[in-house]
N, C-alpha and C positions, 0 to 999 in steps of 0.2 A: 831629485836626489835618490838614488839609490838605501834602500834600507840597510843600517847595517845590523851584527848579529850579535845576537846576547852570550854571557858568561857560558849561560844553558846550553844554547843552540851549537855553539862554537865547540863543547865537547860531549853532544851526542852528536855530532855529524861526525866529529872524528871518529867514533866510536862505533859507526854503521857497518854493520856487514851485510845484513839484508833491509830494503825500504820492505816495510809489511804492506803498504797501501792500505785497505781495507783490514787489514791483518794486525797482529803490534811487530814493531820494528824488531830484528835480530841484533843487539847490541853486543860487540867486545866486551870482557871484564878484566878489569886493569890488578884488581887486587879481591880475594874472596876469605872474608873475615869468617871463623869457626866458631862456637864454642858449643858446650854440651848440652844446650837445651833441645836443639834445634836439628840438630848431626845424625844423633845417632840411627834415625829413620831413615833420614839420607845415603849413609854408608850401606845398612841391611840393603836398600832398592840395588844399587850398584853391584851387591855382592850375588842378589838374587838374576840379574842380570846379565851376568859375570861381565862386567865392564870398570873399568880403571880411573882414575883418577886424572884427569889431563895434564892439567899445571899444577904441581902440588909445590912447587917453585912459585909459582902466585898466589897461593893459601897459606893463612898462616892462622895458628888457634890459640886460644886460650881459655881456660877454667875458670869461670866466674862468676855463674849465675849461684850454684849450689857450695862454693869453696867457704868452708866457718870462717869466720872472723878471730873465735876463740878459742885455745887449745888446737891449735894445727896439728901440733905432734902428735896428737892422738890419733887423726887421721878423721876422716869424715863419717859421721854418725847415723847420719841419716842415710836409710836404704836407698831410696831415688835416688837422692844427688851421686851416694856414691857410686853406684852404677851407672850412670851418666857420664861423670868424670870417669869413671875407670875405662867407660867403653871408647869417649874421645880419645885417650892415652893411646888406646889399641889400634884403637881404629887409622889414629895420624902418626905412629909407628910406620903400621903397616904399609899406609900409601905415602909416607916420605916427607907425611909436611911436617913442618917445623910448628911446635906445641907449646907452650906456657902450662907446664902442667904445675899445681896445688905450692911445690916444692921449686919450682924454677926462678930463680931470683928475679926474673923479668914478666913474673906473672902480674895481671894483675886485671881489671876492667874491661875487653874488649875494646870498646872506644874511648881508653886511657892509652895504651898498649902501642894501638895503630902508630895514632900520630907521633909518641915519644919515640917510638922505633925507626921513625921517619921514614914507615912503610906506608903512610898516607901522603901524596903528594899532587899539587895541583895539577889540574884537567885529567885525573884520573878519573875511572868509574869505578864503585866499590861497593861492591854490598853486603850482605851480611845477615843470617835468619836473626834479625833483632829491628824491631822498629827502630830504633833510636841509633841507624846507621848515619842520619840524616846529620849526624855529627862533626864527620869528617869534611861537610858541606865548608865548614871554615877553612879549609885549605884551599876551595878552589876545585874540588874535587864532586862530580857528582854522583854520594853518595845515598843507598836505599836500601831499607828492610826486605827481607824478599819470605816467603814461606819454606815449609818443608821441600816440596816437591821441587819448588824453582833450587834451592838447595842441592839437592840431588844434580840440576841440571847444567848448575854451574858446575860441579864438580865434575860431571863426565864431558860437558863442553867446552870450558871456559865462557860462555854466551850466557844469555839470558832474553825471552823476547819480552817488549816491553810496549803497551800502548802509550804515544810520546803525549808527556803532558803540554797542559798551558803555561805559560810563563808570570809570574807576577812579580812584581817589585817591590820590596817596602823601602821609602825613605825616608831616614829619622831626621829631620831637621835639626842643628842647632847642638849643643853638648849638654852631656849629661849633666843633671845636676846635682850638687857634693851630696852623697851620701845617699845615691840612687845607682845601684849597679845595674851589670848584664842580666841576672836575673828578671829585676825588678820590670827591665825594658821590656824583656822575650814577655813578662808574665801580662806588661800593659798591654803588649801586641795584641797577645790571645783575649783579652779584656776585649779591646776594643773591635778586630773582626772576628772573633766566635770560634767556637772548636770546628767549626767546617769552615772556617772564611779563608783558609787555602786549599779545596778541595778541588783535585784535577791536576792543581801547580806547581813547581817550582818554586820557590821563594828565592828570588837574589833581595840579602840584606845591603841597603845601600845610603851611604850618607857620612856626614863629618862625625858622626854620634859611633859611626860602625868605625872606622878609622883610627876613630881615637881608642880601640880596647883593643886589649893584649889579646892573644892569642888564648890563653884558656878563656879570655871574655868571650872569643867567639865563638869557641863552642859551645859556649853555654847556650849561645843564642840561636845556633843552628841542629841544637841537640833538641829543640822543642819544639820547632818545626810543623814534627809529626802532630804534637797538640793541637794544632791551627786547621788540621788535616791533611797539610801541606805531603807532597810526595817526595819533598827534599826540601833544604836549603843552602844557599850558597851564600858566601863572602868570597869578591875579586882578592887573588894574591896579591901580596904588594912586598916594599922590603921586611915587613915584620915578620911574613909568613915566610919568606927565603934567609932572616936571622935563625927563625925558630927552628927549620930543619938541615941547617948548615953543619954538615958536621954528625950528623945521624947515623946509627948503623947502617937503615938500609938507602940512605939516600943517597943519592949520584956526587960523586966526586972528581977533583981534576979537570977533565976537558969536557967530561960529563956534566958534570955540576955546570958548566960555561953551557955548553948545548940545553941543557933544562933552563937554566934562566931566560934563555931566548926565546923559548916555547911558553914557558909561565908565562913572561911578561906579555906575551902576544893576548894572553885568555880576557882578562878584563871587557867588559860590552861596549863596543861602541858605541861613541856619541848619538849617532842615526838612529839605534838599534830603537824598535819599539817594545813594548810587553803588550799583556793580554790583559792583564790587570795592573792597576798601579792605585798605590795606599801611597799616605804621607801620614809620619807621627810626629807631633810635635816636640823636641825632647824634654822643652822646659815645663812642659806639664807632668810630665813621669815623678813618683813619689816611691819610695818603697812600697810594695803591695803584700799582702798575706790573702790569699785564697780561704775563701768561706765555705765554699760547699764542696760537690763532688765531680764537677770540672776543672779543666784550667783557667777556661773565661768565667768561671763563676768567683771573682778576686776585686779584690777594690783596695783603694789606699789605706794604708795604717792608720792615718787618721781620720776613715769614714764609720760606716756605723753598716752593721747586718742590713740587708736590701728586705723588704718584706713582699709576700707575690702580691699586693696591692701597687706593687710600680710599675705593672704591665699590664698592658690590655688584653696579651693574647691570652689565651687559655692557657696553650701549650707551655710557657712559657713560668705561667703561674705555678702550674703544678710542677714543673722540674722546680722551681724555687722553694715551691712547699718538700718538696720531697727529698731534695737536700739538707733543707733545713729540719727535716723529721731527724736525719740521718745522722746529722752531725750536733743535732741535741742544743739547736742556738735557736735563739728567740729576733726575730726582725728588733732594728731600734739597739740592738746591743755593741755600744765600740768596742771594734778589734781592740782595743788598749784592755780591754775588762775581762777575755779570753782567756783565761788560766789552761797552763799545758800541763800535761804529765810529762811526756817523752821528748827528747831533743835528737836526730839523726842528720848529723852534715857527713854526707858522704851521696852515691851515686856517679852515673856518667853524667850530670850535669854539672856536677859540683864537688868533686873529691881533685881534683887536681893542686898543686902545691899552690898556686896565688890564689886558690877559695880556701886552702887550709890556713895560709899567711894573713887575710883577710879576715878570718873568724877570730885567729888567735890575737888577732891585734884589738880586736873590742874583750875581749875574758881577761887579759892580761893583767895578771893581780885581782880578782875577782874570784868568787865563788858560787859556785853551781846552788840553784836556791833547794833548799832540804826539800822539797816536794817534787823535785823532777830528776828525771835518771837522762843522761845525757853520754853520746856516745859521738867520737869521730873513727872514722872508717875510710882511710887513705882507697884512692883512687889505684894507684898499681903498689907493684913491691919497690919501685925506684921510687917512687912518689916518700912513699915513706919514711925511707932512708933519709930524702933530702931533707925532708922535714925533722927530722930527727936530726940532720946535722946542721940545724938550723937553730935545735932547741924548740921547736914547736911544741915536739911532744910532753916536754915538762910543763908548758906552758899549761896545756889541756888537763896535764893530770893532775897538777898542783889547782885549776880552779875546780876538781872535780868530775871531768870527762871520762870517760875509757878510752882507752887509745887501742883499736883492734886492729887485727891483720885484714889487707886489702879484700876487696869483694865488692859484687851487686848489695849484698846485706839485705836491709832492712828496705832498698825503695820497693822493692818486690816482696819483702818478708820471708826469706828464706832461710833455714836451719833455723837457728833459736832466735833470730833476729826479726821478731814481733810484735807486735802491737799485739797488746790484750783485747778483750771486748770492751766498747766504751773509753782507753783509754786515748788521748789527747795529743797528736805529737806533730809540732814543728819541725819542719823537712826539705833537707836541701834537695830532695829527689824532682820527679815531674810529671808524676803521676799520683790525682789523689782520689780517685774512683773508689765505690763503697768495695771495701775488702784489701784494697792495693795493698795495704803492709801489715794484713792482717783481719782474720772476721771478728767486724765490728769496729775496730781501726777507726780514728779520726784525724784525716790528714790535713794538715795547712802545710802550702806551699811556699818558701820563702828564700831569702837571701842567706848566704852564710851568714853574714851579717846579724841580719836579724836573728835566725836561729840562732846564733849564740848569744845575742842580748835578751831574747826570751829563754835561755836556758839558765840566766842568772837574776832577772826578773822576775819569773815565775808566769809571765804570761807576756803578752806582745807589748812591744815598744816599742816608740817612733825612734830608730836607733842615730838619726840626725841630731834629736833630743840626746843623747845617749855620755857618760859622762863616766 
């Protein structure tokens, strides 16, 4: 029997313009994500160049790494950022793309943005100078972080060359179990194969576990990917994925829309198809997790206890755990239940979207922020927020004590005032919690909306299944 072809396979061959052989492959780019961290080097090369902009009809940007949170109208305070943002402005003036600048009501996350705009769509290729392109991999779409210079190259090409990865599969057996989300799953993945255990790969997420989550669940789960070391990740379309962008700005409509469903529904892997790697998780083992140290696999259940480096043999292995644990100021033998936080932050591209805001605000509701923690939500775009607001969310959050700020990266990255002190303590819907990530000195735990809001009225971590 004939093999057949993966999710993967089936849209980088579509995608081929040149085989590299020994080379990396010349790849089409279907959509190319801006924003101003990444750009503004890009554009000077092109201009030093003097060469143009290809498709600025397939770019599209937004302001979001350096955009406050608070006091908008003030305008941006910070030197950098605003130079950054002001050069983005100019810069996609100039060449014709279409911008989400600070003030555009449709600003708001980059990989918030894409997908609500319904400019992310399956067996697309998308990249973007942000690791965490691997986002849009929920669509169907294979999407990737790319550098400066490839930045550059996609703008004056549309192309980008690419050495083709390996393929891996994970499948989650079995359904979640109550009161264990997307998070919790992506954060057991990286637990269980390691911040390099996708290194080379693809990730296709696959299984009844993947099936059953919404469409903001999967990007949670394909936005972390990068954690794993993975070079993307993908979920097959199905009808949830063609509910969710029916009816979108930039998606196909009419006989259009009929012709895209025919094409979607082709992408899925066939039965035949083999991987290069394949993992299987169990779901019914999965528990809420909070991360302890200064990785993503460095995470255990809420109801476990700090690892101490006596649980490994290797060397190397010992001292990253001693060294975390210097870092993050916890003692081996300690339950996460015992972890007292200072800071609460639900927001970022993995988790600012309207069902992680609906999900938080349904464990705070009629509750109160405990007197020893400052607690903050930070809506994923400026639609996001709206809805949320005409939802009533946001009373929710500010009656149990939250701030309710304007849209941004914020605090996962630490930018404009949106910091972590030195030494202080903070529960985090983000996905990155590396020494300094939100701040020098910063102590990140990685968690569930969920949870971050039930530790932001507890005063430190709870089994939020416990939760009352």
């Amino acid at each position: 029997m004939t093999a057949g072809r993966t999710l993967f396979e089936k849209v980088w061959e579509d995608h081929l313009v040149v085989a590299g052989g020994d080379e990396p492959d010349l790849l089409y780019v279907d959509l190319h994500l801006v924003h101003e961290v990444t750009s503004p080097q890009a554009f000077e090369a092109l201009r030093v160049a003097g060469r143009s902009v290809r498709r600025p009809d397939l770019t599209l940007a937004t302001a979001d790494h350096g955009t406050p949170t608070i006091n908008r109208l003030l305008g941006i305070t910070d030197p950098q950022s605003r130079r950054q943002v002001g050069a983005l402005l100019t810069n996609c003036g100039t060449a014709g793309i279409t911008v989400f600048g600070p003030d555009d009501p449709r600003n708001g996350i980059v990989h918030v943005i894409g997908p609500e705009q319904g400019a992310t769509q399956p067996g697309m290729t998308i990249v973007c100078g942000d690791s965490h392109t691997s986002t849009h991999g929920a669509f169907g779409a294979l999407a990737f972080g790319i550098g400066t210079s490839e930045v550059e190259h996609v703008l004056a090409t549309q192309t980008i060359r690419q050495r083709r990865p390996r393929s891996m599969s994970i499948t989650i057996e079995g359904d979640l179990p109550t009161g264990v989300t997307a998070k919790d799953l992506v954060l057991g993945i990286i637990a269980q194969i390691g911040v390099g255990g996708g290194a080379g790969h693809v990730i296709e997420y696959r299984g009844s576990a993947i099936g059953g989550l919404s469409m903001d669940e999967r990007m949670t789960v394909c936005n972390m990917s990068i954690e794993a070391g993975a070079r993307a990740g993908l979920i097959a379309p199905d009808h949830k994925t063609f509910s969710y962008l029916e009816g979108r700005t930039h998606a196909p409509s009419g006989a259009d829309w009929e012709r895209a469903i025919e094409y979607w529904t082709s992408l899925p892997t066939d039965d035949t198809a083999e991987f290069d790697t394949e993992v299987v998780v169990d779901a019914s083992g999965l528990s809420p997790f909070v991360s302890w140290g200064t990785n993503p696999a460095q995470t255990v259940p809420v109801t476990a206890e700090v690892p101490s480096p006596d649980q490994s043999d290797d060397p190397l292995i010992r001292d990253a755990i001693q060294r975390a644990l210097d870092y993050m100021d916890l003692q081996p033998g300690t339950l996460i239940t015992d972890i007292s936080i200072d800071r609460v932050f639900i927001g970022s591209c993995t988790n600012a979207r309207l069902g992680d805001l609906r999900a938080a605000a349904s464990v705070i509701e009629g509750k109160k922020v405990h007197d020893n923690v400052s607690a903050m939500v930070v809506p994923g775009s400026a639609l996001v927020k709206l809805e949320a607001e005409a939802e009533g969310l946001d009373k929710i959050f500010i009656a149990a004590g939250f701030e309710w700020r304007e849209p941004g990266c914020s605090m996962c990255l630490g930018m404009n005032d949106d910091v972590l002190g030195p030494g202080e303590r903070c529960a985090s819907t983000s996905n990155r919690n590396y020494e300094g990530r939100q701040g020098r000195g910063g102590r990140t735990h990685l968690v569930s909306p969920q949870m971050a809001a039930a530790a932001a009225v507890a005063g430190h971590f709870v089994d939020v299944r416990e939760w009352e």
